[in-house]
ROVEX-257208 format. One record per residue (C-alpha): x, y, z. Coordinates in nm, 2 decimals. Layout:
<vexbas>
<vexba><u>X</u><v>Y</v><w>Z</w></vexba>
...
</vexbas>
This chain:
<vexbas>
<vexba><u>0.00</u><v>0.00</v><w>0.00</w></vexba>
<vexba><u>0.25</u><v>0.24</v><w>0.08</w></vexba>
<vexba><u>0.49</u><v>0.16</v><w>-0.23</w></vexba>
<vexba><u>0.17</u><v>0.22</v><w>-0.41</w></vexba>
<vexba><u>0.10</u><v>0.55</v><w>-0.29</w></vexba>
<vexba><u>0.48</u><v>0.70</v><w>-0.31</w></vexba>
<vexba><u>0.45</u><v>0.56</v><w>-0.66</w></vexba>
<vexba><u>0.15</u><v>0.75</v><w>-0.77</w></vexba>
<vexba><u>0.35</u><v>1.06</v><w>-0.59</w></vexba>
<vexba><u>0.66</u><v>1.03</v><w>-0.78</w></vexba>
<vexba><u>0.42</u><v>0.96</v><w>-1.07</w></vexba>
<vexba><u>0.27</u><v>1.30</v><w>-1.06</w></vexba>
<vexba><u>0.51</u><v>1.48</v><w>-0.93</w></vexba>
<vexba><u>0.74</u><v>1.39</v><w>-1.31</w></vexba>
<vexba><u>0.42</u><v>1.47</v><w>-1.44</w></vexba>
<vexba><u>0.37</u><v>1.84</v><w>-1.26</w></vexba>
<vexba><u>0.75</u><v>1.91</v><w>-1.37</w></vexba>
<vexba><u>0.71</u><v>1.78</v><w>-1.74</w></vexba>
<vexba><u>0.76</u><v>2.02</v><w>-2.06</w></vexba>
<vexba><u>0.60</u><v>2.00</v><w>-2.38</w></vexba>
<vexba><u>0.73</u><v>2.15</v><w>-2.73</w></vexba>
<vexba><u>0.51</u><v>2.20</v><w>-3.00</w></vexba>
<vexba><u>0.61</u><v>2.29</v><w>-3.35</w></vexba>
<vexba><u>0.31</u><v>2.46</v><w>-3.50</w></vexba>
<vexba><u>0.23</u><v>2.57</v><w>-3.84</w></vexba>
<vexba><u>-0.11</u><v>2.67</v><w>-4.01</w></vexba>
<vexba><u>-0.30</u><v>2.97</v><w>-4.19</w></vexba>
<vexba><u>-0.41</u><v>3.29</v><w>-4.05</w></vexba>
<vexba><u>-0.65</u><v>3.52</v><w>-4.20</w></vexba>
<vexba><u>-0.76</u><v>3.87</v><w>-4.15</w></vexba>
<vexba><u>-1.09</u><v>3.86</v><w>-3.93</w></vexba>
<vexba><u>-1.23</u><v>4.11</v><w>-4.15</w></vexba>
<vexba><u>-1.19</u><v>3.90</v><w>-4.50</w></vexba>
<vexba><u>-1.53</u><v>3.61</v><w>-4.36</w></vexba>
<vexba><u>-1.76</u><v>3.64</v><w>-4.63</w></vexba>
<vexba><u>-2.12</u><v>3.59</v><w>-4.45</w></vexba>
<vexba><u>-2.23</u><v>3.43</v><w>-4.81</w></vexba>
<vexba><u>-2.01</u><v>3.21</v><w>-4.83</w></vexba>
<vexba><u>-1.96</u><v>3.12</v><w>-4.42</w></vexba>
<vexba><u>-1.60</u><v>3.12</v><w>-4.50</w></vexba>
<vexba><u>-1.27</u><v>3.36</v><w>-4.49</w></vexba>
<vexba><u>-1.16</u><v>3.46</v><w>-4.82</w></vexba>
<vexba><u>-0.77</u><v>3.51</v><w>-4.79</w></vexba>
<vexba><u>-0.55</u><v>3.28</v><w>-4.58</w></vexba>
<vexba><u>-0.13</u><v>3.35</v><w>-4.49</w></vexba>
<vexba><u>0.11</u><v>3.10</v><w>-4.35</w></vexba>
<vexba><u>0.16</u><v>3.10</v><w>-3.99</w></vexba>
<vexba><u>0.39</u><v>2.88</v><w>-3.79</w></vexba>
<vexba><u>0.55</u><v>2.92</v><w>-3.45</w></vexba>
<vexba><u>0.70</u><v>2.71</v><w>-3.10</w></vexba>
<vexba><u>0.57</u><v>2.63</v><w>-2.82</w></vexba>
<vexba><u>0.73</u><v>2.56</v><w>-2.43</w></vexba>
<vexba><u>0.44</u><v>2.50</v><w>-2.22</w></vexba>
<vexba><u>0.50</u><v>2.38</v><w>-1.86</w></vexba>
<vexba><u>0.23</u><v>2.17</v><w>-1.67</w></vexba>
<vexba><u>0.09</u><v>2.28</v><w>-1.30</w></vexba>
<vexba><u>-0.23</u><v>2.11</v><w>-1.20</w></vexba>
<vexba><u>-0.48</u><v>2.14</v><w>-1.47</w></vexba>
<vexba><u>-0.36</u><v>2.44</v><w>-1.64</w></vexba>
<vexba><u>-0.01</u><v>2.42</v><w>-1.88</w></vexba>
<vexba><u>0.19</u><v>2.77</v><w>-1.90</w></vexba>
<vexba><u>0.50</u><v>2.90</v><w>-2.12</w></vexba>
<vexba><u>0.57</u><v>3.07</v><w>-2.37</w></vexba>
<vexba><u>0.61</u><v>3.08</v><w>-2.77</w></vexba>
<vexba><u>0.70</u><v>3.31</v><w>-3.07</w></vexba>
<vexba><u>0.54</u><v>3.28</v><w>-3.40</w></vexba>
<vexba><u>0.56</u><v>3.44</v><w>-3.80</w></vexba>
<vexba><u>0.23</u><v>3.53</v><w>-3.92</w></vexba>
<vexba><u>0.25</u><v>3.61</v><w>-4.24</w></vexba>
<vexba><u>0.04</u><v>3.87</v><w>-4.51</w></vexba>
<vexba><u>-0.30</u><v>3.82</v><w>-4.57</w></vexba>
<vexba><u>-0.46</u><v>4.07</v><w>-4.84</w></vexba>
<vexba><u>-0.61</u><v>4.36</v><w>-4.69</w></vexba>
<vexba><u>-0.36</u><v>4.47</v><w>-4.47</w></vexba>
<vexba><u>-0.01</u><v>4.35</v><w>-4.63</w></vexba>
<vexba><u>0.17</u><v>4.34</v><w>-4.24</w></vexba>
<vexba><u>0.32</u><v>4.06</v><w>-4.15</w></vexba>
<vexba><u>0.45</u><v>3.99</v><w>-3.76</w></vexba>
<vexba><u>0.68</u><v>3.81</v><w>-3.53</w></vexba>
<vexba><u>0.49</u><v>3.78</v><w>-3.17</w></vexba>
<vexba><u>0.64</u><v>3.67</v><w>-2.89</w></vexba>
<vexba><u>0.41</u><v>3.58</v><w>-2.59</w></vexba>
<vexba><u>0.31</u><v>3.39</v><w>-2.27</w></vexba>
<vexba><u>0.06</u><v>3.14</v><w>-2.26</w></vexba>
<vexba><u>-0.17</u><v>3.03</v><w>-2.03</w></vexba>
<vexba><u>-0.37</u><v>2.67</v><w>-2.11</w></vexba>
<vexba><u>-0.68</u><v>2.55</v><w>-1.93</w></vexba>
<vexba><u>-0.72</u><v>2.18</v><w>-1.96</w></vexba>
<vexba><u>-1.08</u><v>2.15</v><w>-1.94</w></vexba>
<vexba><u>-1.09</u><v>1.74</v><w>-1.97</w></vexba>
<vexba><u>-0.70</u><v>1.61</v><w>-1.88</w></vexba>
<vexba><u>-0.77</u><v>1.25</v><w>-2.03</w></vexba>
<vexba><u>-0.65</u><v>1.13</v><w>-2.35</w></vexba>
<vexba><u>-0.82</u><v>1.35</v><w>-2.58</w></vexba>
<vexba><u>-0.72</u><v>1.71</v><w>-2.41</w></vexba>
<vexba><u>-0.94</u><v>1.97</v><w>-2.49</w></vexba>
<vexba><u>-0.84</u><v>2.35</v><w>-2.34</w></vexba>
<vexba><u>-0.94</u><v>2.70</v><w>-2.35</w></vexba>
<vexba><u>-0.57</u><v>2.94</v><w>-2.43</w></vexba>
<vexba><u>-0.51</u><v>3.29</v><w>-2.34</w></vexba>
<vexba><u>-0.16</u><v>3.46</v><w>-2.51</w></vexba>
<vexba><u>-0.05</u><v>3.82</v><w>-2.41</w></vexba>
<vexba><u>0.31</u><v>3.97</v><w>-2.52</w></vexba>
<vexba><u>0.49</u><v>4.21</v><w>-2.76</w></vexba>
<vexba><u>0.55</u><v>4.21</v><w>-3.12</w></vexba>
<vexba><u>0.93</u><v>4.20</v><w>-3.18</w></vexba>
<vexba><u>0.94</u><v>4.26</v><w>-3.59</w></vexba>
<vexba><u>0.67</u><v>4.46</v><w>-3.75</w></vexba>
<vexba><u>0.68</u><v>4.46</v><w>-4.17</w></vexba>
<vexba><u>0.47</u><v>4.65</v><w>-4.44</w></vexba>
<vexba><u>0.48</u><v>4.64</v><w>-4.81</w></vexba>
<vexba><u>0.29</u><v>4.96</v><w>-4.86</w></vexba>
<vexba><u>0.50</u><v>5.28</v><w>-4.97</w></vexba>
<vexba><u>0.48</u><v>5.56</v><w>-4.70</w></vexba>
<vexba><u>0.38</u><v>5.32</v><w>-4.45</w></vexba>
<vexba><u>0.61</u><v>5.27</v><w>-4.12</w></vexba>
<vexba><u>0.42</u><v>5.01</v><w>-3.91</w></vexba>
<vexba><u>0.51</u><v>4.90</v><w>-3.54</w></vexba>
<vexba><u>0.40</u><v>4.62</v><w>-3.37</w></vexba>
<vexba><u>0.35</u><v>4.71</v><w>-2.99</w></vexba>
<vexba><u>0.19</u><v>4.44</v><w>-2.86</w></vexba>
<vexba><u>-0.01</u><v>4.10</v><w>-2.91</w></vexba>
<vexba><u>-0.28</u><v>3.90</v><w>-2.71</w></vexba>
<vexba><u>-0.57</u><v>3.66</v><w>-2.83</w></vexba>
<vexba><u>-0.80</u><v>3.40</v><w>-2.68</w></vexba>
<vexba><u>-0.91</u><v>3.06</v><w>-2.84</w></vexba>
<vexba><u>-0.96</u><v>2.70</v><w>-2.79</w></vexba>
<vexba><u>-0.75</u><v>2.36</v><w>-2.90</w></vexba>
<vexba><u>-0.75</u><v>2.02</v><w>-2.84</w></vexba>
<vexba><u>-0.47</u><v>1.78</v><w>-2.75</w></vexba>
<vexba><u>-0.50</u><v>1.40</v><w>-2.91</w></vexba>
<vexba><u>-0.18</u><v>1.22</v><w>-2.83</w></vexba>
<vexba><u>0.13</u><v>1.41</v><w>-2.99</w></vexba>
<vexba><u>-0.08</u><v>1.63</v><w>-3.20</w></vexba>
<vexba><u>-0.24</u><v>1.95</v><w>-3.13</w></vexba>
<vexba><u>-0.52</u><v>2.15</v><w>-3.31</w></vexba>
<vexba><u>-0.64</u><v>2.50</v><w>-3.19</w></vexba>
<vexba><u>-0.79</u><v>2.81</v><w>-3.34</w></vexba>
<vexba><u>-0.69</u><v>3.13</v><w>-3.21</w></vexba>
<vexba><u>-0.84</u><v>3.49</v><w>-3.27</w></vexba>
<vexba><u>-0.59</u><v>3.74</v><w>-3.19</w></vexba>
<vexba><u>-0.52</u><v>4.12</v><w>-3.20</w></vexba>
<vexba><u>-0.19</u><v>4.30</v><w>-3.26</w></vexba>
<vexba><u>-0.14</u><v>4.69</v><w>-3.19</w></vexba>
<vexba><u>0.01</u><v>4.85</v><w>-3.46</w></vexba>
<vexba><u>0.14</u><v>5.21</v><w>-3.48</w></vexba>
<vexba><u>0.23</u><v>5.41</v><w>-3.79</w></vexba>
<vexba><u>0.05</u><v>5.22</v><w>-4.05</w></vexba>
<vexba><u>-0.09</u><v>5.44</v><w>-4.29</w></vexba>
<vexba><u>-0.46</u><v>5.28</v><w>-4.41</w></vexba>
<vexba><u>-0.57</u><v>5.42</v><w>-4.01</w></vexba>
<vexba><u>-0.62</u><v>5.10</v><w>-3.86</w></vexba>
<vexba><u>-0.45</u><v>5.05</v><w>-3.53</w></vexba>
<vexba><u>-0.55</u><v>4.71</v><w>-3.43</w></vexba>
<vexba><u>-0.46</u><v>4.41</v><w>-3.66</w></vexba>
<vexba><u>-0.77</u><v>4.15</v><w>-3.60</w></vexba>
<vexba><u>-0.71</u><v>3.80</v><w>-3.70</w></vexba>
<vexba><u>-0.79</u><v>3.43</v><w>-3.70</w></vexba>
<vexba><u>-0.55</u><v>3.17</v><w>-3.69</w></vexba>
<vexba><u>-0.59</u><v>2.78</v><w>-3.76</w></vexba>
<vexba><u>-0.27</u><v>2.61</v><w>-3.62</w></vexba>
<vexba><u>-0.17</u><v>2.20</v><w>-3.62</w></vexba>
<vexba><u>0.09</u><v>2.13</v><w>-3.39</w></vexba>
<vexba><u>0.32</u><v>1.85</v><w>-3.32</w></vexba>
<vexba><u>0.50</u><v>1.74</v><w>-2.94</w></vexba>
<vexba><u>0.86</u><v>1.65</v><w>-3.03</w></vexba>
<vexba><u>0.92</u><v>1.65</v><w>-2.71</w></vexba>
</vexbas>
């Protein structure tokens, strides 16, 4: 009995201390481009990114940086950095969680002439699922941007993201 309950102990305390790695790639799309005719988003960009995440009880926290790239409409491509905060909702084979990200935007770039933009910072809110080694989640975010021409300050967008555990 008792070489059963230190082994559960040691077994969750491993498991309290374990990190995760995910390589993540996907599309991300300006919020603005979903076509209510179509139920769909018109214009989709490459995303990818990675992922430290940290487990403590029945939340998993870290922190990642991605490249979201251009999507037509706004031309402005970014490099977020961020902490992350995961709520494992069910924590039993198939995972699914609520995700929260808040941190700055390190590289900022514009193809329009005149147009100077600066990423100040990043946060967004979604939900994913965990099914073994692979991770699925959809993300709406919002980056700050200063000095971009076209007026808009706020960079709204929608990400779909796949990721993989490599370790």
């Amino acid at each position: 009995m008792k070489k059963g309950i230190l082994g559960l102990f040691l077994a969750a305390s491993m498991a309290t201390y374990a990190m995760d790695a995910h390589l993540r790639l996907g599309a991300i799309t300006n919020a603005k481009s979903y076509n209510k005719e179509d139920k769909s988003f018109e214009s989709y960009a490459p995303t990818f990114g990675l992922e430290v995440t940290q487990t403590l009880l029945l939340a998993d926290v870290g922190v990642g940086i991605a490249y979201n790239g251009k999507t037509s409409g706004t031309e402005i491509e970014t490099v977020p950095a961020y902490g992350l905060v995961k709520v494992n909702l069910f924590p039993v084979g198939v995972k699914p969680y609520l995700v929260g990200k808040v941190g700055k935007v390190l590289y900022t770039r514009d193809n329009v002439s005149n147009s100077n933009p600066d990423g100040k910072y990043y946060y967004g809110a979604g939900v994913g699922m965990d099914i073994f080694s692979l991770q699925g989640e959809i993300l709406y975010s919002v980056t700050k941007i200063d000095g971009d021409k076209r007026g808009s300050d706020n960079l709204n967008q929608v990400s779909f993201t796949l990721g993989y555990n490599f370790f």
